[in-house]
C-alpha positions, 0 to 999 in steps of 0.5 A, a space after each residue: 500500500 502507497 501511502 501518497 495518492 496516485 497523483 503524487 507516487 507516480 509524479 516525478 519531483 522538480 529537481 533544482 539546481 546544485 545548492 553548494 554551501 555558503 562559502 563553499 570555494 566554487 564559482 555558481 553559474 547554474 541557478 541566475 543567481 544575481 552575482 551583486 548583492 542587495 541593495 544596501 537599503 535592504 540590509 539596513 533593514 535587515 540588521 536593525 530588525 526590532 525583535 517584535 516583528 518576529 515574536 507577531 504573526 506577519 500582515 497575511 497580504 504583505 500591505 506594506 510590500 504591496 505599497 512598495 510594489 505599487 509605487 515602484 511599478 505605478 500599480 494600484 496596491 490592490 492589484 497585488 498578491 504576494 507570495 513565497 517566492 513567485 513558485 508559491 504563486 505559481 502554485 496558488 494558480 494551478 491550485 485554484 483554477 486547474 484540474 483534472 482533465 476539462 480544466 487544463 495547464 497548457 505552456 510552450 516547452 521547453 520552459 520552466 519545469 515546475 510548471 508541469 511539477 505543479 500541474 502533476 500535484 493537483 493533479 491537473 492536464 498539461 498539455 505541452 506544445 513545443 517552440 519550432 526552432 526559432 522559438 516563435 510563439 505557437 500562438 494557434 496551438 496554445 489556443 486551441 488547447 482551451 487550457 484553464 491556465 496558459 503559462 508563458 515565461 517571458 523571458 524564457 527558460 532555458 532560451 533567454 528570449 522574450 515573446 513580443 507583446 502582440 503575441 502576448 496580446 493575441 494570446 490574452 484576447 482569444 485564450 478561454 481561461 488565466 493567461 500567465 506571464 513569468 517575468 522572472 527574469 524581466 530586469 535584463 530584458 527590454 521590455 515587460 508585459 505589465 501594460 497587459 493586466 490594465 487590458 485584459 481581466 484574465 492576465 496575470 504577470 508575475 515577478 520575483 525579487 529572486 534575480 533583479 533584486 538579488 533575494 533568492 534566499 529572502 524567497 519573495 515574489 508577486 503578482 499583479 492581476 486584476 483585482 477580480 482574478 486575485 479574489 479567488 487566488 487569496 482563498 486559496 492562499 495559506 493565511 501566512 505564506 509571507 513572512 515579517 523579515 521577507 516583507 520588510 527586506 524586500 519592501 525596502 529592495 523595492 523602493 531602491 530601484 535605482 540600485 537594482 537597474 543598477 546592477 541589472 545594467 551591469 549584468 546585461 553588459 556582462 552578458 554580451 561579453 560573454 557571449 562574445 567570448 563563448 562565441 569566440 570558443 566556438 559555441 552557438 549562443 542564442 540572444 538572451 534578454 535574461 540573466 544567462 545563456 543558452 550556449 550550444 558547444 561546437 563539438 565536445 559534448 555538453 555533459 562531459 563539459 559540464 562535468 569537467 567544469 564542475 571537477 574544476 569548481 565552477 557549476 553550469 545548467 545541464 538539462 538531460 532532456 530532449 532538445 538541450 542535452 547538448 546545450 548548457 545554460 550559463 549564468 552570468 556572473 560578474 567578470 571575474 566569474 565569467 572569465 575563470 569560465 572562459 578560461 576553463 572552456 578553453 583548456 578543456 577545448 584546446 
């Protein structure tokens, strides 16, 4: 006798990136972490936090953050749902809207994995439409596929591309249910899908202070939708999914946004470097509005790279899966980071 649903113990679990140790001796290039650090602002809150924030239950709605979000992105503050990472919004949705077979989670792959993670939990229907080579969006397919929630991330993971906003635009008027934009990695792109939830009732975008921001660790993200969609994702919502520390520290993340675009500036710098240097190496690497790379190596095959860097202390993505088991996701660090990098690929490639 199992002792999980049928759901769960035929599920396979989302697997994250290798997690070293805080000071271990490596250089992590596999889970876009941003390679600065916070915004001062938010460490000052961090080392004079009063006691009494932790002995009280935290505000349930963050009220606090979600100012700090209206202000910083001109929303109302009523538009916004905060959540233990953009992961546990991303889990509300599936939650709420998706079930079984007539209530479908519908998305472009590949994309991020726990999409269909959380779909396999609920459980719900995935249906999965592949990007053609140019990774144009399937604009018909996933209208056809009548999904309950239709996921796009923009940009995406592990391609780095952003979709255009007619896409997207195309996309909200003629699916039927929740369209869905992870804008995760939106601080090193061009442009963001925002203006789409003042257009369109069943738009919701999401973001997190994971990469921008650098709080991986705070776990912090949000939505913003209309307040008509969020009614039904706070039912489901645990009542405290957000703790006091997270809202204080990321409220004051989001009220300096002038350190974050700097930062993110240098990032988008960085990239270009390295890409030319991989370039240079004799890799494919596709454009990137994101905070890392998607390389594709000459000849030597990506997993034994993979592996070699890693023997050599540095830790890139590699996906064993149809379509990027000969591609490696890179992380862009800062260039010191992304220079060890180049110079291990060029022993292991000469």
């Amino acid at each position: 006798m199992s002792y999980f649903r049928p759901a769960i113990a035929a599920m396979t679990g989302y697997v994250p990136g290798e997690q070293p140790k805080p000071g271990t001796q490596i250089i992590k290039l596999n889970t876009n972490e941003n390679p600065y650090p916070p915004s001062p602002k938010a460490m000052e809150v961090l080392r004079h936090l009063d006691s009494e924030w932790l002995r009280r239950y935290p505000d349930p709605f963050a009220r606090d953050f979600c100012q700090a979000v209206a202000e910083a992105l001109e929303v109302p503050s009523d538009w916004v749902i905060v959540g233990n990472g953009s992961d546990d919004v991303l889990n509300v949705l599936v939650r709420a809207c998706a079930e079984g077979r007539d209530r479908k989670v519908v998305y472009p792959v590949p994309t991020y994995v726990l999409y269909r993670t959380l779909s396999a939990m609920q459980p719900a229907e995935v249906v999965e439409i592949p990007y053609p080579v140019d990774f144009k969006l399937p604009l018909a397919e996933l209208i056809a596929a009548n999904g309950a929630i239709t996921f796009i991330a923009s940009p995406n993971s592990p391609s780095g591309h952003s979709v255009p906003l007619e896409d997207l635009r195309q996309l909200a008027t003629q699916v039927s249910g929740i369209l869905v934009i992870d804008e995760a990695y939106v601080d090193f792109a061009e442009y963001s899908a925002l203006p789409l939830v003042q257009e369109f009732e069943n738009v919701i975008v999401l973001r997190t202070l994971s990469k921008g921001y650098s709080l991986a660790g705070l776990r912090l993200g949000f939505g913003i939708a209309n307040p008509k969609l969020l009614s039904g994702l706070f039912k489901v919502k645990d009542s405290y999914n957000i703790d006091a520390i997270a809202t204080l520290v990321g409220a004051a993340a989001m009220r300096d946004q002038a350190y974050k675009n700097a930062c993110a500036q240098k990032v988008k710098v960085s990239r270009a470097e390295l890409a030319k240097d991989l370039q240079k190496l004799g890799f494919t690497v596709r454009d990137s509005q994101a905070n890392f790379l998607l390389a594709t190596p000459k000849i030597t095959q990506a997993e034994y790279l993979y592996t070699a860097l890693k023997e050599q202390g540095i830790l890139v993505r590699y996906f064993n899966q149809l379509g990027l088991s000969e591609k490696l996701r890179i992380t862009v660090g800062n260039d010191q980071q992304n220079q060890a990098l180049i110079m291990a690929l060029f022993g292991l490639l000469n």
